[in-house]
Backbone as CSV, one residue per row, in Angstrom:
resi,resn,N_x,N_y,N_z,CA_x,CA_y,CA_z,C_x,C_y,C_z
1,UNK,-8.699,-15.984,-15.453,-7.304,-15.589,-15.617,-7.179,-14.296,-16.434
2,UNK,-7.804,-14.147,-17.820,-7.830,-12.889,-18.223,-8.872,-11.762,-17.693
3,UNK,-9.596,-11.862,-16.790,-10.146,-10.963,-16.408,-8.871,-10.562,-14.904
4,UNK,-8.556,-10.969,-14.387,-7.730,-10.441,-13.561,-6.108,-9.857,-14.016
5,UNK,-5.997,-10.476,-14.957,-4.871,-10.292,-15.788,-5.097,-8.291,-16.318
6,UNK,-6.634,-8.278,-16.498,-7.127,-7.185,-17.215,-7.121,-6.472,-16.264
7,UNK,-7.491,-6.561,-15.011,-7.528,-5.610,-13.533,-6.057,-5.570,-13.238
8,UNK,-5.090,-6.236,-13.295,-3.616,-6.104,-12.971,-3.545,-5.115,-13.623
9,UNK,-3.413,-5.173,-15.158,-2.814,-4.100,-15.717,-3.266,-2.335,-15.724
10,UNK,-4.472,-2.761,-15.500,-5.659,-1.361,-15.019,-5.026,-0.908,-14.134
11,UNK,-4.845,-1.691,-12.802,-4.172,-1.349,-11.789,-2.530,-0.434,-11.913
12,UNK,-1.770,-1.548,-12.620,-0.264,-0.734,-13.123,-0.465,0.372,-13.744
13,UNK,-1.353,1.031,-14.535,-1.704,1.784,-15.117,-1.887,3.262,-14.477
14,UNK,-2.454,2.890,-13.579,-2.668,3.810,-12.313,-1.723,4.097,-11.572
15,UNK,-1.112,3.176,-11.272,0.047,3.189,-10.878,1.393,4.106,-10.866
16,UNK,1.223,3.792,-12.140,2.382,4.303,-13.046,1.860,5.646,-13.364
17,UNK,0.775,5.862,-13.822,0.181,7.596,-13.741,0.529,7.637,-12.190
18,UNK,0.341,7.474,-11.065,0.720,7.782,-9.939,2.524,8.286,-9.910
19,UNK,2.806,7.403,-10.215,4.649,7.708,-10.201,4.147,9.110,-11.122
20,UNK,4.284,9.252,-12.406,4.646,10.623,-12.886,4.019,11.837,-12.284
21,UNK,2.703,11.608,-12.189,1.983,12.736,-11.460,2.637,13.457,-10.318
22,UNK,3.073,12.469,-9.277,4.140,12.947,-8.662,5.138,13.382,-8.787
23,UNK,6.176,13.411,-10.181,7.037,13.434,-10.913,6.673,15.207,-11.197
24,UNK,5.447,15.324,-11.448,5.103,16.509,-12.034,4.302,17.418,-10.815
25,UNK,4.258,17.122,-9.825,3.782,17.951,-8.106,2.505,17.789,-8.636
26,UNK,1.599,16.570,-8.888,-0.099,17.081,-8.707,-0.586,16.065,-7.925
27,UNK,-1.595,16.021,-7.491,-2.135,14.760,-6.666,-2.974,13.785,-7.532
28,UNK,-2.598,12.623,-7.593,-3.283,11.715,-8.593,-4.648,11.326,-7.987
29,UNK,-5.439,11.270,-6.682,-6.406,11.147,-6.746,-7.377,12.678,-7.456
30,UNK,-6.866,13.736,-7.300,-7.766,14.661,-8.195,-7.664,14.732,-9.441
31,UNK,-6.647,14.288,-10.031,-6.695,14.047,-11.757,-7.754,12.762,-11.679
32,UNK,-7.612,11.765,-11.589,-8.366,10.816,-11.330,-10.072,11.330,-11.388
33,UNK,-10.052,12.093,-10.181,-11.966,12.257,-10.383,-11.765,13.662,-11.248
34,UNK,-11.282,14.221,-11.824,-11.055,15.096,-13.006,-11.427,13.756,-14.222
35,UNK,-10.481,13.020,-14.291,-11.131,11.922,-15.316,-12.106,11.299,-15.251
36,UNK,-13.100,11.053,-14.286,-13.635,10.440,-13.769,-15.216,11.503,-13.907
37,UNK,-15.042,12.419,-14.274,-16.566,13.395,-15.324,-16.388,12.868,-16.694
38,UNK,-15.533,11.957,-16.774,-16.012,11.850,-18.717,-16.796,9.863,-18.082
39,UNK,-17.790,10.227,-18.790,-18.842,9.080,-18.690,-18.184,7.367,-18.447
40,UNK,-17.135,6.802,-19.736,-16.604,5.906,-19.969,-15.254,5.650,-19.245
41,UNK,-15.039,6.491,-18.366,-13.914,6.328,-17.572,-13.917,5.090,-16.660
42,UNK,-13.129,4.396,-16.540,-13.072,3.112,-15.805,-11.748,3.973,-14.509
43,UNK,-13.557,3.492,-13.140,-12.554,4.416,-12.047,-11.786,3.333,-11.400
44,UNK,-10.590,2.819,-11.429,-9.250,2.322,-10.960,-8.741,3.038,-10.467
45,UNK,-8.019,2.789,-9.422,-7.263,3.429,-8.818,-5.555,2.496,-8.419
46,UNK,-4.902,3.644,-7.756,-3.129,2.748,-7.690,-3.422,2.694,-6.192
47,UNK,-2.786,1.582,-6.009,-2.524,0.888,-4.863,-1.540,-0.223,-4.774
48,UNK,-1.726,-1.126,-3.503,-0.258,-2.569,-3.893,-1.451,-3.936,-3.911
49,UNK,-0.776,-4.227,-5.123,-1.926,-5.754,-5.766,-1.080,-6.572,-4.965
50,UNK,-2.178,-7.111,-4.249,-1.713,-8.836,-3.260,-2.771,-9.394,-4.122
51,UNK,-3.518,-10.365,-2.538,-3.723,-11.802,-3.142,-3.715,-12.802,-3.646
52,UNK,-4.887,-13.860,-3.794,-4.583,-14.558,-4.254,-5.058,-15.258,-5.883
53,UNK,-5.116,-13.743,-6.538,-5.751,-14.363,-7.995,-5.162,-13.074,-8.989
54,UNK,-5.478,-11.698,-8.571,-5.077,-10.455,-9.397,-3.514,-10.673,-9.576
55,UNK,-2.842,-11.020,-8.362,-1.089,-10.571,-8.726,-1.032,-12.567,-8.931
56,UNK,-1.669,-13.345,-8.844,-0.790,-14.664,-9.513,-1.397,-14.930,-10.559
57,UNK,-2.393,-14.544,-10.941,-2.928,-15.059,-12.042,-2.158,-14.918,-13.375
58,UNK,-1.732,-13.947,-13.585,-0.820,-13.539,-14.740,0.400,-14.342,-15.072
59,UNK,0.603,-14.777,-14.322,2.093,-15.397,-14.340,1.760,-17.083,-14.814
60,UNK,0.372,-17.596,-14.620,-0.051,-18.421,-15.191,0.166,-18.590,-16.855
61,UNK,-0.729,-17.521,-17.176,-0.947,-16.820,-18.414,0.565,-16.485,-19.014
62,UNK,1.437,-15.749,-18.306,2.870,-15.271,-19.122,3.393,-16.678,-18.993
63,UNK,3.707,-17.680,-18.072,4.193,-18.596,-18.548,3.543,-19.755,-19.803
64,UNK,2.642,-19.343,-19.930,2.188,-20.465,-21.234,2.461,-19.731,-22.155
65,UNK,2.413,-18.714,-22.455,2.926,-17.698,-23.306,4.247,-17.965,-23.631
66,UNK,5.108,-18.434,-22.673,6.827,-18.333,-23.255,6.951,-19.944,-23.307
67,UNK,5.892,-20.424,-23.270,6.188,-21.966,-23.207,6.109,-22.260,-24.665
68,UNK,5.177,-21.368,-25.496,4.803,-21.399,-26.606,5.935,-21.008,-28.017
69,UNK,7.016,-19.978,-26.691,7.645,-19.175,-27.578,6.982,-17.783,-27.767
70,UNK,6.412,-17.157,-26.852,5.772,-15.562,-27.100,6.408,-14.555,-25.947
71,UNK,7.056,-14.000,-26.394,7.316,-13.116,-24.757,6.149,-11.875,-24.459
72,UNK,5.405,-12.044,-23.340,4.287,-11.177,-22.973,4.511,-9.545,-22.435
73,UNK,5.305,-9.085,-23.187,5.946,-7.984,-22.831,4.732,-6.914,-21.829
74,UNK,3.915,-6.663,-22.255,2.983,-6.109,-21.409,2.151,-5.831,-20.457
75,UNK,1.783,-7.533,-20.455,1.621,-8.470,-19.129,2.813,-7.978,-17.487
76,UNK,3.990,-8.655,-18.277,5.226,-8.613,-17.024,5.609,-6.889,-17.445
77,UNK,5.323,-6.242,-17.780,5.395,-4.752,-17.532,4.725,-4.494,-16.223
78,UNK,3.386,-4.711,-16.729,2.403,-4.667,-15.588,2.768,-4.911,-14.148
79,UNK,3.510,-6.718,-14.256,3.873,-7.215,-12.698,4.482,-5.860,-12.124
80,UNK,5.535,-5.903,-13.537,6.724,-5.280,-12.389,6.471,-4.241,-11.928
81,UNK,6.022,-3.145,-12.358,5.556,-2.196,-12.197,4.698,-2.095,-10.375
82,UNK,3.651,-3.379,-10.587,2.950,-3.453,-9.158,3.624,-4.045,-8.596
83,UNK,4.425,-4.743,-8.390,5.501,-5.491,-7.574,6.025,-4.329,-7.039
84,UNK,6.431,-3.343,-7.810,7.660,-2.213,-7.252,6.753,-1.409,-6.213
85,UNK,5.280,-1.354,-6.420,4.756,-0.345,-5.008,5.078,-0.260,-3.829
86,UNK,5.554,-1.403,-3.253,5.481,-1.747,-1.915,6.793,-0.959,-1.765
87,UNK,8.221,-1.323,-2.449,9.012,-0.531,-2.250,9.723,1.195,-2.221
88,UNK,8.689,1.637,-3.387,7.763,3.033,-3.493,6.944,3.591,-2.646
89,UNK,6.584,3.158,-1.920,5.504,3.467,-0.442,6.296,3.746,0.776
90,UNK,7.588,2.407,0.729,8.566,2.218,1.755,9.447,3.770,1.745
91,UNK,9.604,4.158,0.734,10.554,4.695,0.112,10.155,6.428,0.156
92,UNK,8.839,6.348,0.043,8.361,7.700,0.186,8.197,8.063,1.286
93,UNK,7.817,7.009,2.618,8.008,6.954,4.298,9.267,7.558,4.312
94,UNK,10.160,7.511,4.041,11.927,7.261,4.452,12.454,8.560,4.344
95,UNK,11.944,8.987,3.224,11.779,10.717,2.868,11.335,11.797,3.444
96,UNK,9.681,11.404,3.359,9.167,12.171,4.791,10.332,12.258,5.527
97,UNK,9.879,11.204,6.685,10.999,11.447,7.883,12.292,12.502,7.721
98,UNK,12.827,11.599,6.853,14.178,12.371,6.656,14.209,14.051,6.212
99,UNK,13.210,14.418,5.899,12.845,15.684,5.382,12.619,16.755,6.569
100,UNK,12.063,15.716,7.617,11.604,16.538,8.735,12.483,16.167,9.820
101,UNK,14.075,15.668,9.255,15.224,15.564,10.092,14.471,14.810,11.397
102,UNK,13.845,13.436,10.852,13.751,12.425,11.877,14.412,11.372,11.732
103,UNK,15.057,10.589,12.958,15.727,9.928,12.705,15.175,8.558,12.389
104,UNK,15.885,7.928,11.195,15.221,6.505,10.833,15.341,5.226,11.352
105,UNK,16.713,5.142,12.091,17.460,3.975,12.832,16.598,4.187,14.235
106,UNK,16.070,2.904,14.306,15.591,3.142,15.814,13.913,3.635,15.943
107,UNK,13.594,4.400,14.905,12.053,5.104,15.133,11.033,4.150,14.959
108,UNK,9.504,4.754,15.415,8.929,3.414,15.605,7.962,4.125,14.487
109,UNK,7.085,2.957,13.364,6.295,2.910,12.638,5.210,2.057,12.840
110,UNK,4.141,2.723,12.482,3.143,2.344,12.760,2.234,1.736,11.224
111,UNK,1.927,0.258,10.868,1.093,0.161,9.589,0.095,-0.293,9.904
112,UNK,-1.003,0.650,9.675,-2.479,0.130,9.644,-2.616,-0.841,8.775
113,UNK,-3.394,-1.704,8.740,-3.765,-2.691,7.500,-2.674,-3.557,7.214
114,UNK,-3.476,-4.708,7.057,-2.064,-6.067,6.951,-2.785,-7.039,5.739
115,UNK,-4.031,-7.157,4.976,-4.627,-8.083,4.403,-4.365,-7.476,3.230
116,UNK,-4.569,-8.204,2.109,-4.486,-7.851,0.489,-5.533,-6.646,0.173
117,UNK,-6.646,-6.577,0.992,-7.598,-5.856,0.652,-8.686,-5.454,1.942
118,UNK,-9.476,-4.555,1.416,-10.144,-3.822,2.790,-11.197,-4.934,2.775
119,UNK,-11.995,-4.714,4.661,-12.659,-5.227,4.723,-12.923,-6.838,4.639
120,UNK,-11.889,-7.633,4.732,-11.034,-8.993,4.370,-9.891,-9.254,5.767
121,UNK,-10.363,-10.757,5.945,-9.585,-11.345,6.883,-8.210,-11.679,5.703
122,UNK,-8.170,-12.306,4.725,-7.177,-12.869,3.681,-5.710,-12.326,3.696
123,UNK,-4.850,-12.932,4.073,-3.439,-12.516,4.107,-2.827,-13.112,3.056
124,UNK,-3.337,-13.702,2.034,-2.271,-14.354,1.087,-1.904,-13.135,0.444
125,UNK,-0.602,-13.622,-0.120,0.262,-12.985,-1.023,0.005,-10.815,-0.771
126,UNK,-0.287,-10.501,0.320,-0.339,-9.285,0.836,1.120,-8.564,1.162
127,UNK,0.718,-7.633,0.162,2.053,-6.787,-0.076,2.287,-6.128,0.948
128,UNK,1.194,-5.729,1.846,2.263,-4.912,3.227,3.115,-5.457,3.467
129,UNK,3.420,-6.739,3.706,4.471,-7.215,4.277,6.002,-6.858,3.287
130,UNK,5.764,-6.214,2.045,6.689,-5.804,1.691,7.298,-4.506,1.930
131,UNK,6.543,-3.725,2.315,6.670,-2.395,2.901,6.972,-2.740,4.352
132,UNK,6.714,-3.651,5.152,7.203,-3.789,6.576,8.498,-4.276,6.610
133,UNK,8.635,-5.618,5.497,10.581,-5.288,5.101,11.284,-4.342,5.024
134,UNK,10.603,-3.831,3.918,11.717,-2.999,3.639,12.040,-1.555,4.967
135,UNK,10.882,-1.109,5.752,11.161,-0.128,6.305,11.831,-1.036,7.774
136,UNK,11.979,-2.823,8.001,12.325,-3.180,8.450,14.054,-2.806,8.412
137,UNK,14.079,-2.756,7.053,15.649,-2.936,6.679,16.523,-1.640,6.471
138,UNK,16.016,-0.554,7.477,16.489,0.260,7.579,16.615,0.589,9.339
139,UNK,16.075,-0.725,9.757,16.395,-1.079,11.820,15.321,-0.088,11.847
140,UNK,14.409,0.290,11.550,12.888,0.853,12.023,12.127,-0.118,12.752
141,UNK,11.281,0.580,13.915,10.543,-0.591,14.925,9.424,-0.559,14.165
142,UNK,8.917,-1.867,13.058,7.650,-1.307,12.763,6.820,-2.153,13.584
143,UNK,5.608,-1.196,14.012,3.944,-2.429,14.513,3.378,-2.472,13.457
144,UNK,2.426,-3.698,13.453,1.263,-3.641,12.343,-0.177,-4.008,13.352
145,UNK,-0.862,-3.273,13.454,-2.670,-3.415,13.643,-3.705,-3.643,12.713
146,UNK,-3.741,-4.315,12.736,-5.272,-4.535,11.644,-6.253,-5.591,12.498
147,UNK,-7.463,-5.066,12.527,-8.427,-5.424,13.057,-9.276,-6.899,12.506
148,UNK,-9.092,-6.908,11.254,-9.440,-8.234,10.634,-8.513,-9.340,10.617
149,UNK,-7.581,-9.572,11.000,-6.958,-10.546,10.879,-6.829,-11.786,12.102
150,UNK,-5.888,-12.863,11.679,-6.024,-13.615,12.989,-4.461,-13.705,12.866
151,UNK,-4.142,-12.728,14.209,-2.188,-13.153,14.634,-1.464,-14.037,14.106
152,UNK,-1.804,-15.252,14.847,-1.706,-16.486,15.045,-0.876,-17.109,13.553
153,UNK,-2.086,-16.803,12.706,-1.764,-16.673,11.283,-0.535,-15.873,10.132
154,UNK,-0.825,-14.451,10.941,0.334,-13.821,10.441,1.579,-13.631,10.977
155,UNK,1.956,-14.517,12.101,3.014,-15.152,12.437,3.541,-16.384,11.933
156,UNK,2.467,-16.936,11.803,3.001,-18.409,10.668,3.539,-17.914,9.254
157,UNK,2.659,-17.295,8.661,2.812,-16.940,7.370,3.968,-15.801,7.121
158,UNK,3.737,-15.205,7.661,5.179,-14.140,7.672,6.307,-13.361,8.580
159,UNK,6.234,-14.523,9.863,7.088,-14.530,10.833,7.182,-12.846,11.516
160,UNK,5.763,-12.259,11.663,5.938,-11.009,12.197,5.288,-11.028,13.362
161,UNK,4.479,-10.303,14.426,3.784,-10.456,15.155,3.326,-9.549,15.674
162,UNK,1.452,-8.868,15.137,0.891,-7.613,15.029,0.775,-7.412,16.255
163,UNK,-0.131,-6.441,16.519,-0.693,-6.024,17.616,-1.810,-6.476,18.022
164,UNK,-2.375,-6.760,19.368,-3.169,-7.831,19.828,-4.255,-6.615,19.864
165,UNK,-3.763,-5.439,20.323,-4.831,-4.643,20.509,-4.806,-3.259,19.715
166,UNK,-5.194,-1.909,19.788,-5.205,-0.408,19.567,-3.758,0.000,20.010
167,UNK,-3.421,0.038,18.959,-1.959,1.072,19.368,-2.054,2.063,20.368
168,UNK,-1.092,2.564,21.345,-1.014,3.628,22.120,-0.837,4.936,21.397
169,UNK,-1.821,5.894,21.927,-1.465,7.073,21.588,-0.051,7.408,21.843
170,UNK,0.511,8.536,20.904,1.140,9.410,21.055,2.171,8.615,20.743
171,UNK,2.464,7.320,20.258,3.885,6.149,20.631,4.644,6.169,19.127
172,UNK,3.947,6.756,17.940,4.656,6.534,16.766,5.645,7.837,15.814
173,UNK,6.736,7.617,15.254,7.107,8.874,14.476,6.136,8.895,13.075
174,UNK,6.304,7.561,12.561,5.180,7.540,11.388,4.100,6.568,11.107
175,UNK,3.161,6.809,10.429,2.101,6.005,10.729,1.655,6.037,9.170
176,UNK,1.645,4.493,8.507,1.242,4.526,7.060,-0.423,3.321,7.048
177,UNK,-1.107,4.400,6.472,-2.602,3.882,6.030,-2.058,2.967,5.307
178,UNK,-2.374,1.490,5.684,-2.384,0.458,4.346,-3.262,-0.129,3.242
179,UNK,-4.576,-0.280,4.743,-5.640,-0.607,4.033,-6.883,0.201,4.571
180,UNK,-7.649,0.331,3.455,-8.920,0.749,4.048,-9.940,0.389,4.180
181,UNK,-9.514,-0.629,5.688,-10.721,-0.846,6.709,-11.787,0.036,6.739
182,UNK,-12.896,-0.462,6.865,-14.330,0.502,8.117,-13.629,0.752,8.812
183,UNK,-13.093,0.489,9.641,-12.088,0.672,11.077,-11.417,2.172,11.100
184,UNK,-10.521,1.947,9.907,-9.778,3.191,10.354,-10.529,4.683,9.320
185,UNK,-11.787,4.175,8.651,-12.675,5.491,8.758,-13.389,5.975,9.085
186,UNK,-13.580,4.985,10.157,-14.006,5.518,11.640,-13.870,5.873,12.356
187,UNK,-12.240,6.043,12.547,-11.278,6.490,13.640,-11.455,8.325,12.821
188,UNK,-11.343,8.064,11.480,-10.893,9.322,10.913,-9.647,9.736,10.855
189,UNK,-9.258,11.343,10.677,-8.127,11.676,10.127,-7.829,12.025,11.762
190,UNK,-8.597,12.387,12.572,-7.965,12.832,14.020,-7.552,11.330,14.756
191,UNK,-8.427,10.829,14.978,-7.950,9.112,15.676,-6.715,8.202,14.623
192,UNK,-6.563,8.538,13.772,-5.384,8.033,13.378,-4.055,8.994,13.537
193,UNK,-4.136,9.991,13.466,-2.908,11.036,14.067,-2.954,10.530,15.738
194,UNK,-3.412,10.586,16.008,-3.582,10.519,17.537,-2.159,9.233,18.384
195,UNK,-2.697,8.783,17.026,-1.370,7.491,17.405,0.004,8.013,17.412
196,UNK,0.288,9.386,16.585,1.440,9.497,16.264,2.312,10.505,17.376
197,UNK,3.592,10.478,17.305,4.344,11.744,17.848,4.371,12.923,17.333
198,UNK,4.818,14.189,18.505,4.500,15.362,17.567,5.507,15.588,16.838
199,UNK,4.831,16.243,15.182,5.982,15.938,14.407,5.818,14.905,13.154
200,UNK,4.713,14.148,13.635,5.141,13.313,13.236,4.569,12.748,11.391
201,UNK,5.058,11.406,10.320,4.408,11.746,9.544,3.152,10.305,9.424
202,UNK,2.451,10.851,8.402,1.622,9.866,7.732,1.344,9.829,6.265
203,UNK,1.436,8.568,6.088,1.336,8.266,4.437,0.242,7.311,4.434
204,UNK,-0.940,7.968,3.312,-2.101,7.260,2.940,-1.851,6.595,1.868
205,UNK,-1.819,5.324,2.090,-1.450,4.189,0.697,-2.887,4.553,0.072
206,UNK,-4.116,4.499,0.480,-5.476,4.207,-0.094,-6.347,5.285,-1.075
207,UNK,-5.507,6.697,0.305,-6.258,7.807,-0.170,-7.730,8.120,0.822
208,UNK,-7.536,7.158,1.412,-8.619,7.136,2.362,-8.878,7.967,3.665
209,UNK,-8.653,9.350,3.350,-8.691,10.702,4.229,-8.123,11.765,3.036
210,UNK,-8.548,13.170,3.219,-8.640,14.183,2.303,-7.262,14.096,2.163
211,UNK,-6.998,15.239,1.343,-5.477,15.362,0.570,-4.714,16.330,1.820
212,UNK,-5.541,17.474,2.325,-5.029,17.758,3.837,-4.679,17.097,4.677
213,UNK,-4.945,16.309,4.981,-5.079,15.294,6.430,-4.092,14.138,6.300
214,UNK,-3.000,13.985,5.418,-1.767,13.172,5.214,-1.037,14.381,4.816
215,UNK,0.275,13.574,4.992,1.402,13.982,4.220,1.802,13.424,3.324
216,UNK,1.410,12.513,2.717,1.365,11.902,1.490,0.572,10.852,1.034
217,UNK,0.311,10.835,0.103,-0.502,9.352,-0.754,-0.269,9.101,-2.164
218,UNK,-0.603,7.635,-2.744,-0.218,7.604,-3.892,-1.059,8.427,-4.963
């Protein structure tokens, strides 16, 4: 419990340097390996905490804490903070578009990656599905593809229903990296455009293609 409790907050941490960095026009994965020449640097990175132990474990821990009478102020900083990515990701999609006077009602989105983590069949508590709300809730057509998963499953669990196969070329306005599969760095930065319309954008949740080759990442 406190070792994941300790990776949550590592995680928000990053995070949250992610929000300002952007705040201030720099790219947080190159500050990052800028920090990342001093020896003792612990390399973390920002992303959206699912599963089923990093994002519940804490809440174990903060509730015995207030059971006691302690409020864990730092702890539930942390949640909230990673809780809010998914809607921050959603949110930076919405922009794009709109920046490049595309329309949002109606357009189709494309999310790679559907599991808590790369390389993982595991759908519990997986935050894409909060980013597929929310860009749901703006009447956007979103698909989701991910190669590790089983449908079947992520129709039970979150009443959506991915793609059975490889998206069609050329069929999307935007296309957001969720997770980083082997899969889609194998496709690369050309086989994942490929999916898209011309025009069109992409947002790397992972970072997982150069700082050229998106139009945005955290």
């Amino acid at each position: 419990m406190i070792e994941n409790t300790q990776r949550d907050l590592n995680i928000a941490l990053m995070n949250e340097l992610s929000l300002i960095f952007h705040r201030l026009g720099i790219d947080t994965l190159e500050v990052l390996e800028a920090a990342g020449s001093k020896w003792n640097f612990l390399p973390f990175r920002p992303g959206l905490v699912g599963g089923h132990c990093i994002g519940v474990d804490p809440y174990y821990l903060t509730h015995k804490a207030q059971e006691i009478g302690y409020h864990p102020e730092v702890i539930l900083a942390g949640r909230r903070i990673n809780d809010s990515m998914a809607g921050y990701v959603a949110d930076k999609v919405i922009k794009l578009m709109t920046r490049r006077k595309m329309p949002v009602v109606d357009s189709r989105i494309l999310v790679l990656g559907f599991t808590f983590k790369e390389g993982c069949p595991d759908l519990r508590n997986t935050k894409v599905i909060d980013v597929v709300r929310e860009l749901t809730s703006y009447h956007a057509q979103v698909d989701i593809y991910d190669p590790w998963i089983d449908v079947a499953e992520a129709e039970h669990e979150y009443q959506v229903t991915p793609l059975n196969a490889m998206p069609l070329p050329g069929t999307y306005d935007a296309i957001i990296l969720a997770v980083a599969h082997p899969e889609f760095l194998q496709l690369g930065a050309a086989g994942i455009h490929a999916f898209g319309k011309p025009g069109h954008v992409l947002y790397d949740v992972k970072s997982l293609l150069g700082k050229a080759e998106a139009d945005g990442r955290l």
